[in-house]
C-alpha positions as CSV (number, residue, x, y, z in Angstrom):
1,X,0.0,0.0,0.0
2,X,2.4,2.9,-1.2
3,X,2.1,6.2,0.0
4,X,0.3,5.0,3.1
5,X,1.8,5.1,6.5
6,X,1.7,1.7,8.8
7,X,2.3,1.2,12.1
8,X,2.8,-2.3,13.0
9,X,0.3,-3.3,16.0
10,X,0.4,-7.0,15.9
11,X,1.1,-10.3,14.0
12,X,-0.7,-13.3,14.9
13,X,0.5,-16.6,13.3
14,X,-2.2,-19.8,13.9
15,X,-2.6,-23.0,12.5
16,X,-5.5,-23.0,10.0
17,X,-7.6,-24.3,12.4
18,X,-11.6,-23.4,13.7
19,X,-10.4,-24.0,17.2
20,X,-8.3,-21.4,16.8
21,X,-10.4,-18.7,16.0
22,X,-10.6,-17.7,19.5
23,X,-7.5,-16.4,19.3
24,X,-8.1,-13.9,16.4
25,X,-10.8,-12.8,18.5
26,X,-8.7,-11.7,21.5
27,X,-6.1,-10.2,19.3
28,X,-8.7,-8.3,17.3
29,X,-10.7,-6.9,20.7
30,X,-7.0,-5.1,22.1
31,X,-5.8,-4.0,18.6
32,X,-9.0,-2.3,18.5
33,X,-9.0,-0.6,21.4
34,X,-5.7,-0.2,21.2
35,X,-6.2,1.7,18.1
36,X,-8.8,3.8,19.8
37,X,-12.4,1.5,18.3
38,X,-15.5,2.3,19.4
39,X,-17.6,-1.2,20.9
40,X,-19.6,-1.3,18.0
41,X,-16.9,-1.3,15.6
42,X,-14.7,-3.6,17.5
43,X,-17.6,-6.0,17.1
44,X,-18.3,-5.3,13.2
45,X,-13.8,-5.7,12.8
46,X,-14.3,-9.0,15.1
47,X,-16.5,-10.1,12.6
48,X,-15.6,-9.5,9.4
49,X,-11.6,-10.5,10.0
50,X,-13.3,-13.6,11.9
51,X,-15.0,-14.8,8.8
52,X,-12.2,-14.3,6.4
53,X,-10.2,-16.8,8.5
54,X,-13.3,-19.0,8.7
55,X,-13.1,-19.1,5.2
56,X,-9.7,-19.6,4.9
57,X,-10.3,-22.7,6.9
58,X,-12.9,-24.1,5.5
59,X,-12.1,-23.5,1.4
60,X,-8.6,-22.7,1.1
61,X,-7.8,-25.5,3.7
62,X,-10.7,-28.0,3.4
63,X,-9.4,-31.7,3.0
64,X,-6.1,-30.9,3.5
65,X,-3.4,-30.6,6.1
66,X,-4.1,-27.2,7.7
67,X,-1.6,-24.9,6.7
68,X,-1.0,-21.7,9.1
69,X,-3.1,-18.4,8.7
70,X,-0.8,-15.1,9.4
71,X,-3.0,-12.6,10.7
72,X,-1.3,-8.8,10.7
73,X,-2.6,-5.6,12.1
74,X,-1.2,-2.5,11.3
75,X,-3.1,1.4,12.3
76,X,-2.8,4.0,9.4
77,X,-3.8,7.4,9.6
78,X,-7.4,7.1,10.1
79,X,-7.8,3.6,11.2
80,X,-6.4,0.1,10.5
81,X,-5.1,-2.2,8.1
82,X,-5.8,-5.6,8.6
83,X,-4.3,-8.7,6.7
84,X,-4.5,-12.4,6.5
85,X,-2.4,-14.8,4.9
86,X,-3.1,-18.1,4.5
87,X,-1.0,-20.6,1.9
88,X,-3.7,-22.2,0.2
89,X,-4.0,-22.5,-3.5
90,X,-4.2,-19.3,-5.0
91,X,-8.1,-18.0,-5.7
92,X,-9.6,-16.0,-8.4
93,X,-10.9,-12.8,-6.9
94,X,-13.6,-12.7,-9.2
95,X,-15.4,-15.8,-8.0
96,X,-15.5,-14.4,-4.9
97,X,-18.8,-13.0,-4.4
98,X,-21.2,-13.1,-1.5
99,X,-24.6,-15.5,-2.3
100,X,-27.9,-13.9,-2.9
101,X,-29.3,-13.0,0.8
102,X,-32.6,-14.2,-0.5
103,X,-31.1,-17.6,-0.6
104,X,-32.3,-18.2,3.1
105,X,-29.5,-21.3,4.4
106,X,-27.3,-21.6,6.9
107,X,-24.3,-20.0,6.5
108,X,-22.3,-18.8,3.3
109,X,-22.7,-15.2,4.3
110,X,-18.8,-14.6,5.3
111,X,-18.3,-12.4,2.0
112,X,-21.2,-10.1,2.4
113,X,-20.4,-9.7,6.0
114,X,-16.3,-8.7,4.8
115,X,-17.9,-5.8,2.0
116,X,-20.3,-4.2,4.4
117,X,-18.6,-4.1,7.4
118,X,-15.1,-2.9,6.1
119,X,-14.1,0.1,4.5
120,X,-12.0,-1.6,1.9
121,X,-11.4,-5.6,1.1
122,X,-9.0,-6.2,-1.7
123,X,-6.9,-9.5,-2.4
124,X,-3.1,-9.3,-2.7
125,X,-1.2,-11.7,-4.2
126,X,1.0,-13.7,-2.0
127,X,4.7,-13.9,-1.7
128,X,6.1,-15.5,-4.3
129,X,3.0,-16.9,-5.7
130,X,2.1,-18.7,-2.4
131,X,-1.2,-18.5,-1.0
132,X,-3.6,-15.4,-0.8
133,X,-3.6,-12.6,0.8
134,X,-7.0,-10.4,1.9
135,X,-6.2,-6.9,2.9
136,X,-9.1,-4.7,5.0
137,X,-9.2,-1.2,6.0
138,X,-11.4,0.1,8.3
139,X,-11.6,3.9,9.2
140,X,-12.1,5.1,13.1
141,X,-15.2,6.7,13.4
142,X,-15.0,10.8,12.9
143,X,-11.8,10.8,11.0
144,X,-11.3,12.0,7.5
């Protein structure tokens, strides 16, 4: 991301697994506040980053031997940048889309939860070819 200052906050580095989704959690809630989140935001960024790692476990990851997920928290200017890594076959970013919300079924919703909750969600390519990376932004409320 040129021409934007980072600040590193935290890196998180989990085995791709659901059990471990607690953790990103707990790291999520204190980078949030430590970056100055409101409740209701914290909940919206626990959410959205919690469901991109979901997904990483269950599509990039399904059948196979986990592989790790590198979550990475850095603030900008006027909020935070949140990545995660995982090392799963790369994916075509234009098959990801969310499914039609009148399609009433348990989950599958992780998608439209990411676009409406975050300021920005863009994939990356990952080092070297390997894996994906998702990239969100999410502004503090009251900044410009």
């Amino acid at each position: 991301m040129s021409g934007v200052t980072e600040e590193p906050i935290c890196e998180l580095r989990i085995p791709g697994l659901a059990d471990r989704m607690s953790l990103v959690r707990v790291t999520l809630r204190s980078a949030a506040h430590h970056c100055g989140f409101d409740v209701s935001t914290t909940k919206d960024l626990v959410l959205a980053v919690s469901e991109a790692c979901q997904n990483v476990v269950q599509h990039g990851y399904a059948g196979q031997d986990p592989g790790d997920i590198i979550l990475s928290i850095a603030r900008s200017a006027d909020g935070v940048i949140i990545r995660v890594r995982d090392f799963a076959a790369p994916v075509d970013p234009a098959k990801i889309k969310p499914r039609d919300l009148t399609d009433v079924r348990p989950g599958g919703l992780g998608i439209h939860f990411i676009e409406n909750l975050m300021d920005s969600a863009v994939f990356l390519p990952g080092a070297d070819g390997i894996g994906n990376v998702l990239q969100m932004t999410k502004r503090i409320n009251g900044v410009s």
